[in-house]
Backbone bond lengths (Angstrom), bond angles and torsions (degrees), N, CA, C in turn:
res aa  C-N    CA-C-N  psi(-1)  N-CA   C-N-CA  omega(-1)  CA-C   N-CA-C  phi
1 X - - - 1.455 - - 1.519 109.68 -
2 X 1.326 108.08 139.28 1.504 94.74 168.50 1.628 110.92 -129.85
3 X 1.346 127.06 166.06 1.427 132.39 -164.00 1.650 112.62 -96.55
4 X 0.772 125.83 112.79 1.543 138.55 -163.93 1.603 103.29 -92.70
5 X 1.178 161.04 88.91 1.467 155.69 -166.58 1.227 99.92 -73.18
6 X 1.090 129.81 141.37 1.786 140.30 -174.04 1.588 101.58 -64.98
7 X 1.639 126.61 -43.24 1.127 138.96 169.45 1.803 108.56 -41.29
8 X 0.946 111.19 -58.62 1.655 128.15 -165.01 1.541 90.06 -73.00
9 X 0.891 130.41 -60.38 1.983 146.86 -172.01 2.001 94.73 -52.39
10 X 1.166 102.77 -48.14 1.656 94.59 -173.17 1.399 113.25 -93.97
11 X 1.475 116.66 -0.38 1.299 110.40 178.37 1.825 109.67 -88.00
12 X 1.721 94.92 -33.21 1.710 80.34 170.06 1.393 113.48 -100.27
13 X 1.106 126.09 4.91 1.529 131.11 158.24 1.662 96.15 -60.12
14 X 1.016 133.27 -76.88 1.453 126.60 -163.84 1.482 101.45 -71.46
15 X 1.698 144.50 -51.20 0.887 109.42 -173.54 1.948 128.52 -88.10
16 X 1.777 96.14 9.46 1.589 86.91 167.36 1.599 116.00 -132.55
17 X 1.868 111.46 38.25 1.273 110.97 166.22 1.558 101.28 -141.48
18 X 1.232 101.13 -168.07 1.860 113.70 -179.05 1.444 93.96 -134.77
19 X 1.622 108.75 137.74 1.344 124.09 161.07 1.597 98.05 -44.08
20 X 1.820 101.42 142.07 1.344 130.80 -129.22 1.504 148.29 -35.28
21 X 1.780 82.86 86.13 1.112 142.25 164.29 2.283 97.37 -54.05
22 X 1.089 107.21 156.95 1.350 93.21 164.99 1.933 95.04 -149.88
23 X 1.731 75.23 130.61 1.872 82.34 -176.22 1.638 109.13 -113.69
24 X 1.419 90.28 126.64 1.843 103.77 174.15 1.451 102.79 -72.87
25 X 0.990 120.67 136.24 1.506 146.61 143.38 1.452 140.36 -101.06
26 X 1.654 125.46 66.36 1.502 126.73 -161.84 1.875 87.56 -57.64
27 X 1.113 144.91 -118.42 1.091 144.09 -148.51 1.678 125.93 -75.96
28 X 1.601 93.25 84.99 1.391 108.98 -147.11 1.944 93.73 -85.71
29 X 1.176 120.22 24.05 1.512 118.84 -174.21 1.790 96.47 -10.51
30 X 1.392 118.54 -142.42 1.374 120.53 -137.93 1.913 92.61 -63.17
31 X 1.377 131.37 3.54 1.343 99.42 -178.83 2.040 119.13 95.54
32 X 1.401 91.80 15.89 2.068 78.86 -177.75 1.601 98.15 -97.73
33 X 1.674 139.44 -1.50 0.919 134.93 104.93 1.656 132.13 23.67
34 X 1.386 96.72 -97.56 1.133 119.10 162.67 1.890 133.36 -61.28
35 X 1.299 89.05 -39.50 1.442 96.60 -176.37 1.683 102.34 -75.16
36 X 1.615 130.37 -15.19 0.495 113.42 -169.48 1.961 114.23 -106.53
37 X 1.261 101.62 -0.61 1.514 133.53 173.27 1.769 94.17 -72.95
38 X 0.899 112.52 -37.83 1.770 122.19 -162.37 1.351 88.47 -70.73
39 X 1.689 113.87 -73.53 1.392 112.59 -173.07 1.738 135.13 -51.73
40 X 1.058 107.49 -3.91 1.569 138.08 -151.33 1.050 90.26 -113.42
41 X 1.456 134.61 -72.57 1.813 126.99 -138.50 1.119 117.56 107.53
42 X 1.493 116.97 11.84 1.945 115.08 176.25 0.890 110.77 -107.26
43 X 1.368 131.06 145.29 1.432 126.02 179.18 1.938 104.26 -82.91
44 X 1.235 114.83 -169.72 1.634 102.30 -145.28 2.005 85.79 -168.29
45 X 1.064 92.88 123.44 1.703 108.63 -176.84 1.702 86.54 -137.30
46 X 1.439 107.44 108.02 1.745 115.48 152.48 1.280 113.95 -126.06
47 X 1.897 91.74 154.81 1.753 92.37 170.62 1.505 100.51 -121.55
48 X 1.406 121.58 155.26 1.087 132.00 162.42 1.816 122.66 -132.32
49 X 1.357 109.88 129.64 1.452 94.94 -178.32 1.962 107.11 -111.36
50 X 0.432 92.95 28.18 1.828 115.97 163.87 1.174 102.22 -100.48
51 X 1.208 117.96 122.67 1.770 115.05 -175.09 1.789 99.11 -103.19
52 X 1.016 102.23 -19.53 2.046 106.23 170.23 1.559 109.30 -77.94
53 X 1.698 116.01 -23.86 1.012 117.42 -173.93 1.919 99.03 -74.45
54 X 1.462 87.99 -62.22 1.722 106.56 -174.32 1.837 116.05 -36.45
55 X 1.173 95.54 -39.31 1.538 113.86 172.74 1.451 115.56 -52.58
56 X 1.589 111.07 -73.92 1.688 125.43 169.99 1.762 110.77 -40.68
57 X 1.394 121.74 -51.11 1.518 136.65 158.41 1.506 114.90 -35.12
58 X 0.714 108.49 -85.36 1.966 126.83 155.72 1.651 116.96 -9.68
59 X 1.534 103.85 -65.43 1.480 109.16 155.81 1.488 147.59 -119.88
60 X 1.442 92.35 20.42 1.752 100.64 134.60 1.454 129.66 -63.43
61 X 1.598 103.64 -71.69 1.631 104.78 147.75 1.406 134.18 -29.36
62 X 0.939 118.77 -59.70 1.692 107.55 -178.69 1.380 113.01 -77.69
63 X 1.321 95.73 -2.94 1.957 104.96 164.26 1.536 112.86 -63.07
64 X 1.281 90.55 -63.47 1.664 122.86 -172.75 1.523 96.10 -46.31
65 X 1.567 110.20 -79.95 1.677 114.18 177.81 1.394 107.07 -34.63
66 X 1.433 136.59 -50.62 1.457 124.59 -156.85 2.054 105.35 -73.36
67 X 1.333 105.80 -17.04 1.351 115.77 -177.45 1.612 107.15 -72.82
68 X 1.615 122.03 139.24 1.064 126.93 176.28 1.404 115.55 -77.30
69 X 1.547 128.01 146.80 1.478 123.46 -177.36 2.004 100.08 -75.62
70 X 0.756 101.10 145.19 1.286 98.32 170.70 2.063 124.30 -103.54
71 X 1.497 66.84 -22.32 1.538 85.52 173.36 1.632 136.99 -75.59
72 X 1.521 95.59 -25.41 1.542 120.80 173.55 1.300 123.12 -86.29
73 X 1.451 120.61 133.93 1.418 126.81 -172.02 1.295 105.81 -63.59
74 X 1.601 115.61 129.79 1.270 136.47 174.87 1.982 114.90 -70.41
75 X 1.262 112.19 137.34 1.357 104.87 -157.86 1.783 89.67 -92.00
């Protein structure tokens, strides 16, 4: 396994996709991947076969989603 820092994950998320963009992730262990697709504007397809992993993934993300962008114009 290796450790992905959310920092490192959103820097090439933003500099090698476009808001919604959708990024695969086969071994999405805890999900900063994803969490970081959330913060961004990409949509986010992971798999995990660690079901303790899939879990931690699961609610990081729906962490992330429940958080407001701060960055995005308010309607």
């Amino acid at each position: 396994a290796t450790q992905k820092p959310l920092k490192i994950m959103t820097w090439l998320i933003v500099n090698y996709t476009n808001p919604g963009d959708t990024i695969f992730d086969p071994f999405m262990g805890s999900g900063t991947t994803g969490v970081a697709c959330v913060q961004l504007g990409r949509n986010f397809i992971g798999c995990e076969i660690d079901p303790q992993y899939y879990a931690i993934a699961e609610r990081r993300i729906r962490d992330a989603q429940a958080q407001p962008n701060l960055f995005e114009a308010q309607p």
